[in-house]
C-alpha positions in Angstrom: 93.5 -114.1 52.9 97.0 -113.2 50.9 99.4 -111.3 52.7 98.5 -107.4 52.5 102.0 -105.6 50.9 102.1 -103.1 53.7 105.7 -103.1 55.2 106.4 -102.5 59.2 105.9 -98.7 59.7 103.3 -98.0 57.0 99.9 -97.4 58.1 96.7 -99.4 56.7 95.2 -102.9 56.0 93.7 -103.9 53.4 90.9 -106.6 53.0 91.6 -108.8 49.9 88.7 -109.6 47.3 87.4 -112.8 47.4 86.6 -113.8 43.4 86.5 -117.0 42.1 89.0 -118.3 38.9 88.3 -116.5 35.8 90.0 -116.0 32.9 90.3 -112.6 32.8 92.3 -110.9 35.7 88.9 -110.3 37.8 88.3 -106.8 39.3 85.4 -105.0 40.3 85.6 -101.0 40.3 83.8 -98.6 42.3 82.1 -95.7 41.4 84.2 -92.9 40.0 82.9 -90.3 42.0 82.0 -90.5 45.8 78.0 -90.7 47.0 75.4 -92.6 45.4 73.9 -89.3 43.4 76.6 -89.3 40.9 75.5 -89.3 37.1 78.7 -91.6 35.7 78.6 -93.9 38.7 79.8 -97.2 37.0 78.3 -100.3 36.8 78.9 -102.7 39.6 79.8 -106.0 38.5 77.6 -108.8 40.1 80.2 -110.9 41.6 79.1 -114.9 41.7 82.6 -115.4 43.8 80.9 -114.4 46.8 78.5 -117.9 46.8 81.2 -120.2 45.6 81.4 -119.5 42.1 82.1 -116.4 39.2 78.9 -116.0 36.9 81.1 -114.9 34.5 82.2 -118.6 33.6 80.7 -121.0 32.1 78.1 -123.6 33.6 79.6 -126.1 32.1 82.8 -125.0 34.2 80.9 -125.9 37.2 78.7 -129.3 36.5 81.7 -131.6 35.8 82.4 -132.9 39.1 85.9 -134.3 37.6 87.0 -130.7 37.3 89.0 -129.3 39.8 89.0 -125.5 40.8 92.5 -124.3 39.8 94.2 -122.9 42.4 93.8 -118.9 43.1 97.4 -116.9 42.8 96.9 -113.4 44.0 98.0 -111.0 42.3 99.2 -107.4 43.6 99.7 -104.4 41.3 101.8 -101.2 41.3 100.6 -98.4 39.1 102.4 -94.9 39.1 104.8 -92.7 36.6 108.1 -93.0 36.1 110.4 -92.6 39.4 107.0 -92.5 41.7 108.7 -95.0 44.2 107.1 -98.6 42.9 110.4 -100.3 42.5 111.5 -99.0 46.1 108.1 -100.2 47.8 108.6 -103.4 46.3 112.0 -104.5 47.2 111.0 -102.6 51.1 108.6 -105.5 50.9 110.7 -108.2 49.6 112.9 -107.8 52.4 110.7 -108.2 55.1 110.0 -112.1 56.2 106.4 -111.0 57.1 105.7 -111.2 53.7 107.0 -114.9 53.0 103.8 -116.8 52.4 106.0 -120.0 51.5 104.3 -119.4 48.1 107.1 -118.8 45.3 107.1 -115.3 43.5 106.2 -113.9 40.2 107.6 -110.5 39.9 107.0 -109.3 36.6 108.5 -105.5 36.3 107.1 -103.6 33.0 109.7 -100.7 33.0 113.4 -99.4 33.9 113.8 -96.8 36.8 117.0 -96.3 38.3 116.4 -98.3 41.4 117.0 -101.6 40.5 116.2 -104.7 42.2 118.5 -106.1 44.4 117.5 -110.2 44.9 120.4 -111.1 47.0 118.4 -108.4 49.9 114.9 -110.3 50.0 114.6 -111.8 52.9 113.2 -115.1 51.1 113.8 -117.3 48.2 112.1 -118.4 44.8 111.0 -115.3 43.5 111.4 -115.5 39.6 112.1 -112.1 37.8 111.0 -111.1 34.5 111.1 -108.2 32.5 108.3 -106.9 30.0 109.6 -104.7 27.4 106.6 -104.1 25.5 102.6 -104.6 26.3 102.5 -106.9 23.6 104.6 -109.4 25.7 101.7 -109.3 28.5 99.7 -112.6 26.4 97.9 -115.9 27.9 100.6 -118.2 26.7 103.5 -115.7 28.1 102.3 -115.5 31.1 100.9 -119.4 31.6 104.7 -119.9 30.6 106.4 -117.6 33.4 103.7 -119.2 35.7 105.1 -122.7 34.7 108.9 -121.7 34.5 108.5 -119.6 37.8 106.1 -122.0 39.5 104.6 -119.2 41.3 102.0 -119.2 44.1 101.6 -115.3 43.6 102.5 -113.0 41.1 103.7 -109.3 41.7 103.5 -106.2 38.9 105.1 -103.4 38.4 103.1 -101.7 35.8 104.2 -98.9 33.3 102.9 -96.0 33.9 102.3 -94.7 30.4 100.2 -97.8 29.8 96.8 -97.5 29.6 95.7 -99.7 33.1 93.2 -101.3 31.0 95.2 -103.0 28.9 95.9 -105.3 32.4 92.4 -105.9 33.5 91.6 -107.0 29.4 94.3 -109.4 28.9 93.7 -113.5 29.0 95.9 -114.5 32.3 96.1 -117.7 33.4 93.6 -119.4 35.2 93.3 -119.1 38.9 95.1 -115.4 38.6 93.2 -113.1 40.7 93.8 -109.3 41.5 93.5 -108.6 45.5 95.1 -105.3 45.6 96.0 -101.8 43.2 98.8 -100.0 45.2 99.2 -97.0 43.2 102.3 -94.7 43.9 103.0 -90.5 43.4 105.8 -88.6 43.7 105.1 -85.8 45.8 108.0 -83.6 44.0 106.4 -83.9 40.5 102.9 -84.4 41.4 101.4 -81.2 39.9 103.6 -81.2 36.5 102.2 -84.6 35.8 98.3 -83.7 37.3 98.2 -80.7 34.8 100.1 -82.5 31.5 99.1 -86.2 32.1 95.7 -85.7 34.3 93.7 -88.7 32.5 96.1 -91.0 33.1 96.9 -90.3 36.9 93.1 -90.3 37.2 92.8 -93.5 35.7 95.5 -94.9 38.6 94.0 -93.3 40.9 90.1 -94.8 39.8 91.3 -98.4 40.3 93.9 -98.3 43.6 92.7 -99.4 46.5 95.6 -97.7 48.1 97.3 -93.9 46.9 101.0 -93.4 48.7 102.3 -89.7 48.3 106.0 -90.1 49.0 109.0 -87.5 48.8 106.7 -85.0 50.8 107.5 -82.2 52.4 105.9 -79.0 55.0 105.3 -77.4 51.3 103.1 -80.5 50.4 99.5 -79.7 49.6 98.4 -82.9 51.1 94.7 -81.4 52.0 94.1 -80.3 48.0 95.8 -83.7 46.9 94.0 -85.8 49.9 90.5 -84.4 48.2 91.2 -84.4 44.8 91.8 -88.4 45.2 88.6 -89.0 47.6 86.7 -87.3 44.4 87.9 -89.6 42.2 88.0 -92.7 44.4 86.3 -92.1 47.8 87.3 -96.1 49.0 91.0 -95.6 48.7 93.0 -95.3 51.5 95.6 -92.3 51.2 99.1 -92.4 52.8 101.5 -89.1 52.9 105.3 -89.9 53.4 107.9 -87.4 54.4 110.9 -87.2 52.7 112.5 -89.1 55.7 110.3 -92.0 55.6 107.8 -90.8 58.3 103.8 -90.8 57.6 102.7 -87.4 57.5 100.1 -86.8 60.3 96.5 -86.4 59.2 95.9 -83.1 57.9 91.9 -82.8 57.2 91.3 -80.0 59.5 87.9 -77.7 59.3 91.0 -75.0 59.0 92.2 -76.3 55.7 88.7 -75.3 53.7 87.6 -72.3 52.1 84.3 -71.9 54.5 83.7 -71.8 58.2 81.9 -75.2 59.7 82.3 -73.8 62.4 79.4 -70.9 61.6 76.0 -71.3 62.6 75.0 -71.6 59.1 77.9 -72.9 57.0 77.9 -70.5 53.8 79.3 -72.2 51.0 80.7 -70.2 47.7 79.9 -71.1 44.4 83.4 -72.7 43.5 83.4 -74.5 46.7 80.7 -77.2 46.2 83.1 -79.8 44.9 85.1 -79.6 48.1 82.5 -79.4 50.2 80.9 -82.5 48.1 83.8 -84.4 49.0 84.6 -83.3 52.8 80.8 -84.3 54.0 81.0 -87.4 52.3 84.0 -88.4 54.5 83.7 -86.2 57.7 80.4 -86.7 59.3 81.2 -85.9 62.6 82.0 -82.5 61.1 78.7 -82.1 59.4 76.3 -84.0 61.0 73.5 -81.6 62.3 74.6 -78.5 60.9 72.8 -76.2 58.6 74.3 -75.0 55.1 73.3 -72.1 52.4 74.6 -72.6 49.0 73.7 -72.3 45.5 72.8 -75.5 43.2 71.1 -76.8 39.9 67.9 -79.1 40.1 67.5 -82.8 39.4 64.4 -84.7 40.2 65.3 -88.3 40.0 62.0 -90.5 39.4 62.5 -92.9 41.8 62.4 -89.9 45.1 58.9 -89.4 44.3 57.5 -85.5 44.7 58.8 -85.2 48.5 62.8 -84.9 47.5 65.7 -83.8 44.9 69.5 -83.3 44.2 70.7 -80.2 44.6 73.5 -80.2 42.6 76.5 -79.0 40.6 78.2 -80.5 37.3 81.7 -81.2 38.6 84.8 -82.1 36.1 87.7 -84.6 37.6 89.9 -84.9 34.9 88.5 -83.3 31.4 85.2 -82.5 30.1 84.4 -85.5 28.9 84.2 -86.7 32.5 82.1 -84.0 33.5 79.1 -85.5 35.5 76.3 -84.4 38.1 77.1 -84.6 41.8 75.0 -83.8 44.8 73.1 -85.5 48.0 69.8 -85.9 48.5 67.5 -83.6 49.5 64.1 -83.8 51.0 61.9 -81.2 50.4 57.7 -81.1 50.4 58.3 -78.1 47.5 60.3 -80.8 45.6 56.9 -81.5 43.3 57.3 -77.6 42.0 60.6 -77.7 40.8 62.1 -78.8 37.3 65.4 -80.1 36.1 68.1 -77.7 35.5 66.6 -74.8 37.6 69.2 -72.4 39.7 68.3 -72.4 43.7 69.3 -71.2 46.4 68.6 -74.0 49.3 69.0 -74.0 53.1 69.2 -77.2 54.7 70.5 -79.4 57.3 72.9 -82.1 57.0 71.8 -85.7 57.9 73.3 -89.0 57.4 71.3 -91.9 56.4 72.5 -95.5 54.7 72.3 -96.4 51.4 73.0 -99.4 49.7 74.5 -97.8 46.7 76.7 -96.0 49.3 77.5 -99.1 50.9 77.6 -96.9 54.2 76.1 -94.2 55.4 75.7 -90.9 53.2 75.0 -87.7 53.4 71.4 -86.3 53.5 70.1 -82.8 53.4 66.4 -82.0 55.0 65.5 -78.3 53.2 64.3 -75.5 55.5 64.5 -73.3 52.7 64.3 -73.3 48.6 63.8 -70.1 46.5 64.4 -69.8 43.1 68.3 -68.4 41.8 70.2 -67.2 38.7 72.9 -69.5 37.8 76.6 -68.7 39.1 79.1 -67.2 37.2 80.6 -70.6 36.5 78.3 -73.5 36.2 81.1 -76.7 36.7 83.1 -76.7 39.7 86.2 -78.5 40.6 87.1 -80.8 43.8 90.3 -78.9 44.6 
């Protein structure tokens, strides 16, 4: 497995992907929202890498015995803004001789900060640096040519972040290239300006990363709103806070940080809160497990639960309102048959956890004491922050 790009004193390991050569850079997204009742869940790609081979190539590729398998070249990527602390992470790594795999080094850097690299610092040699100017530069023959001229083993990118990430995971790369991690980076100082002015592309980042680091942090931080507004996009990635003097923040998910008492004998959950609470069960379920919950939620009868269950749910919006999808757990309930899509009700429940393939892990599950029919809250979408 290639080396994970996690210097000494930073928390985290991350399993690589395993894909086979493809001509595209290969990369398989989760869903964009956490739980396996989401309405916009995407598409899993099947994966053929996992038995030897990509379906996504051609048989042909793989009935000439004369053919050799190029060779894989992983391929790590940094995605954040301007300033967000890629360049820094990246020489950090550089430096350290834990990360010589005796495999020369692609770095291909697709914008100007001011932190530059400094090669006569890393703490090995043959790494080949290039600069991008333009997206149009990021072609099949440039890159098989900075392969060739660079005779790379592995290939590291510092993306720009005002290019759509798309563009990367669309482009013809050469073959063997393979994606086994999406590191993307935020400045904790100008986190919210760029959330509120630039929120589809941050949420695009933040979609694909297998890793979020929040550096420049501070006590002022709102590391419990930021930590769930991530998990709601991307409930996989692992989420790192750094201080302002390199430390990693402790973790901050306390039951004290939410707008509702767990702690109650029936959790009462306010209309605006189901996003957050969406999120926080889906993660905590030594906080949830067992306890009972009153809240207010829309109806969806999904065919396949039969006339014993539902979703209890709430249209929730991540980014803009054309992303605005249905999210909620499933519900057992022997009233279930009586109810209709898009009805308002008020349900009582307890919270279980059960696994679901979808999930890939357990999920939560809710077991109805009590449904009763509702008027709809003042505001019908709801927020994970």
């Amino acid at each position: 497995m290639p080396l994970c790009l996690i210097p000494p004193g930073r928390r985290g390991i991350y399993a690589a992907r395993s894909f086979a050569a493809n001509d595209r850079l290969p990369y398989t997204r989760g869903p964009h929202i956490c739980g396996p009742y989401n309405s916009a869940a995407m598409e899993r790609r099947s994966c053929g890498a996992r038995l030897g081979r990509d379906k996504s190539l051609p048989y042909e590729y793989f009935s000439r015995k004369d053919t050799p398998m190029p060779k894989q070249i992983p391929v790590y990527l940094f995605v954040g803004q301007l300033e967000s602390g890629k360049t820094k992470f990246i020489q950090e790594t550089m430096e350290d001789p834990n990360f010589d795999s005796g495999d020369k080094t692609l770095l291909l850097v697709c914008e100007e900060g001011e932190v530059e690299y400094d090669p006569s610092k890393f703490a090995f040699g043959g790494v080949h640096v290039a600069q991008i100017e333009d997206k149009s530069e990021l072609t099949q023959e440039n890159l098989t040519a900075l392969e060739k001229k660079s005779g790379c083993g592995r290939v590291i990118i510092e993306y720009n972040g005002m290019w759509k990430l798309d563009k990367i995971f669309e482009i013809r790369v050469p073959k063997g290239w393979t994606v086994v991690q999406v590191i993307s980076f935020v400045n904790a100082e100008t986190y919210d300006v760029y959330s509120q002015n630039m929120k589809a592309t941050m949420v695009e980042q933040f979609n694909s990363a297998d890793m979020v680091i929040f550096n420049r942090c501070d006590e002022n931080s709102k590391i419990p709103e930021w930590r769930r507004s991530i998990k709601a996009v991307n409930r996989r990635a692992q989420i790192i806070f750094e201080m302002k003097d390199g430390s990693i923040a402790p973790e901050t998910n306390e039951p004290e940080d939410l707008p509702y008492d767990v702690s109650a004998d029936v959790i009462e959950l306010p209309d605006d809160d189901f996003g957050i609470w969406y999120v926080d069960a889906s993660d905590m379920k030594e906080r949830y497990d067992g306890k009972k919950i009153h809240f207010k939620a829309m109806v969806f009868r999904p065919k396949q639960y039969g006339s014993n269950a539902f979703v209890p749910g709430r249209f929730a919006m991540t980014c803009c309102v054309e992303d605005i999808q249905f999210v909620g757990f499933k519900c057992y309930y022997q009233g279930a048959k009586n109810l209709v899509d898009r009805q308002w009700v008020d349900v009582t429940a307890k919270i279980g956890y059960e696994y679901y393939p979808d999930f890939e892990g357990e999920g939560p599950v809710l077991t109805a004491e009590k449904v009763t029919l509702t008027s709809a809250p003042d505001e019908e979408v709801v927020y994970f922050s």
